[in-house]
N, C-alpha and C positions, 0 to 999 in steps of 0.2 A: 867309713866312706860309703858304702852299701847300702848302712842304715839313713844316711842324709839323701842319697839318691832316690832311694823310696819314699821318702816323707816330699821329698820334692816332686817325683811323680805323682803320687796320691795328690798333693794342690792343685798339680796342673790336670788332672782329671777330673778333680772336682767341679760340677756343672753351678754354675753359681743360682741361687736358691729365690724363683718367685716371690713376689712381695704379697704376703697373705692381705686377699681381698677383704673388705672392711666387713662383719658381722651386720648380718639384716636385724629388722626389731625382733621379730622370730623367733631367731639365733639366740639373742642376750637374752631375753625372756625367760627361754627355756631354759638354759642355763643358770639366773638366778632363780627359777622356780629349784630346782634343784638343790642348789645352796641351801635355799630360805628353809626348804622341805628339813634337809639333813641338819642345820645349823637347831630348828626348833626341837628335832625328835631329839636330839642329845640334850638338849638342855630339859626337856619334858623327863627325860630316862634319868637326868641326875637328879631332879627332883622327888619321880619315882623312888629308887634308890634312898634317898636320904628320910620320904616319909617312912619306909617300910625300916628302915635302922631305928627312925626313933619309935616307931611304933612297938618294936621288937627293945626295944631298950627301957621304956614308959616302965615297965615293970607294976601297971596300974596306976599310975600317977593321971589325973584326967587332964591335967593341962597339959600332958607331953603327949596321950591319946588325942588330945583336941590341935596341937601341932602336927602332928602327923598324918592326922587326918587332912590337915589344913593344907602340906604340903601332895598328897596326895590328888587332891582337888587341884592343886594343882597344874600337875604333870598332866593330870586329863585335860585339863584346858590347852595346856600346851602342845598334847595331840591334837585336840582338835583344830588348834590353828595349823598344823604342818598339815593334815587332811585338807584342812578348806586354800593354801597357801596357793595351790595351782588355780583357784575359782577367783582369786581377790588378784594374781597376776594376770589373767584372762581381765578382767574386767578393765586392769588397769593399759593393757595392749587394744583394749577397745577405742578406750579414751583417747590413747596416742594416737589411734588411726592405723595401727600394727596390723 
């Protein structure tokens, strides 16, 4: 009984909860700058990672040196889009008028 009482006070105190104001262009921007940022460094890092395995694995073999390499080249491309990913969201907050 005690415990039903309290669950029933606790709703009726409970202040019932604003309706979250709608996100400015601003707002979601930065937010997917974010994302984009983190979504690319991970996948540039898995990249990373899998040239530097087969590099370490090639055991001299020049075509599994020349994949590795290839994946490596990579992952640097892939930082550098998560680097430039806030300059190509700016631009595109331009265009919308943000």
């Amino acid at each position: 009984m005690h415990t039903t009482l309290s669950v029933l006070s606790d709703l009726a105190a409970a202040a019932p909860r604003p309706v979250a104001a709608p996100k400015s262009i601003n707002e979601v921007i930065a937010g997917i700058t974010g994302w984009v940022m983190g979504m690319i460094a991970l996948v540039a890092t898995m990249f990373l990672v899998i040239g530097g395995l087969r590099y370490m694995a090639a055991g001299g073999d020049p075509a599994q040196v020349e994949q590795a390499k290839g994946n490596v080249k990579s992952a640097l491309v892939g930082y550098a889009l998560a680097v430039l990913a806030p300059v190509i969201l700016q631009v595109l907050q331009g265009i919308l008028g943000g």
